[in-house]
N, C-alpha and C positions, 0 to 999 in steps of 0.2 A: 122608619127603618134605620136600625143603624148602622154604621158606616163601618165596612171592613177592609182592615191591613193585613196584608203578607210582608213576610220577611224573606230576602233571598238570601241564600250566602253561598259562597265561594264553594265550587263542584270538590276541588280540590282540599284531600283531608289535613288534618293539622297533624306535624309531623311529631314523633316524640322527641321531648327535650333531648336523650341521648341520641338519635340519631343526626348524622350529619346530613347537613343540605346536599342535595344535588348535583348544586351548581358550582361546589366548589372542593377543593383540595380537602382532606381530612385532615392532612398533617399540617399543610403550609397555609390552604383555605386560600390558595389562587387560584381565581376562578377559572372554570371551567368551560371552554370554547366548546360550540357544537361540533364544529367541524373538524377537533383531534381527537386523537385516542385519549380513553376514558380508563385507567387502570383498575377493576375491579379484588377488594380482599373481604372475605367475610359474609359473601352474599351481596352486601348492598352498602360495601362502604365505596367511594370512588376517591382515586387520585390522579393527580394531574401527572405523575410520572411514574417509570417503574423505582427509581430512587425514593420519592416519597415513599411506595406500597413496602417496599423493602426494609425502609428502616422503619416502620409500624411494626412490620412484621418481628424485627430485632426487639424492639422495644416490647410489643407484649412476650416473646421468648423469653426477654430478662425476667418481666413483670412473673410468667409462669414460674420461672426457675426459685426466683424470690419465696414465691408460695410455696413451690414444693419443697422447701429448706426447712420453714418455719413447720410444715404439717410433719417434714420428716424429726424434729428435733425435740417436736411437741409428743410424736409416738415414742421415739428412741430413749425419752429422757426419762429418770429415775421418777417412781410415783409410790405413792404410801397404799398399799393394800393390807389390811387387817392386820395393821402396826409393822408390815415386814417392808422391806424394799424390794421393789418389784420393777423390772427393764422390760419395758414391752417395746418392741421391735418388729418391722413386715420387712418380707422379703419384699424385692421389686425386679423384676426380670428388667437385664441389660443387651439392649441390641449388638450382636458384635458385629 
């Protein structure tokens, strides 16, 4: 008869490369004590303070603002349509 192996592994799944650990800061990646408060952004990012959560928060606002520049300059800008010049532009509603 021959001999049989099992493999175990670890209950715990493997996390995706982009996501952050748990156990630590997203921004500064100081770890994370059970016993303070845990700052949640994004569903399941954690930070060690509301400073930290806040300036992620700035930083993707930049990162968005960024984007929406390039999308709006890439609509806005002059384009060759059947040899004519053609300005294609979108409105965008502004919160007052």
């Amino acid at each position: 008869m021959a001999a049989c192996s099992f493999f175990f592994f670890d209950a715990e799944p493997i996390s995706e490369p982009a996501m952050p650990a748990q156990d630590a800061c997203a921004l500064c990646t100081k770890q994370l004590a059970r016993d303070s408060d845990v700052f949640m952004y994004r569903g399941d990012t954690p930070f060690c303070s509301e400073d930290c959560r806040h300036e992620q928060m700035r930083l993707d606002a930049r990162q968005a603002a960024k984007a929406a520049a390039r999308r709006q300059k890439h609509f806005s800008s002059a384009t060759t349509v059947s040899g004519r010049v053609h300005r294609e532009s979108r409105e965008v509603p502004v919160a007052s």
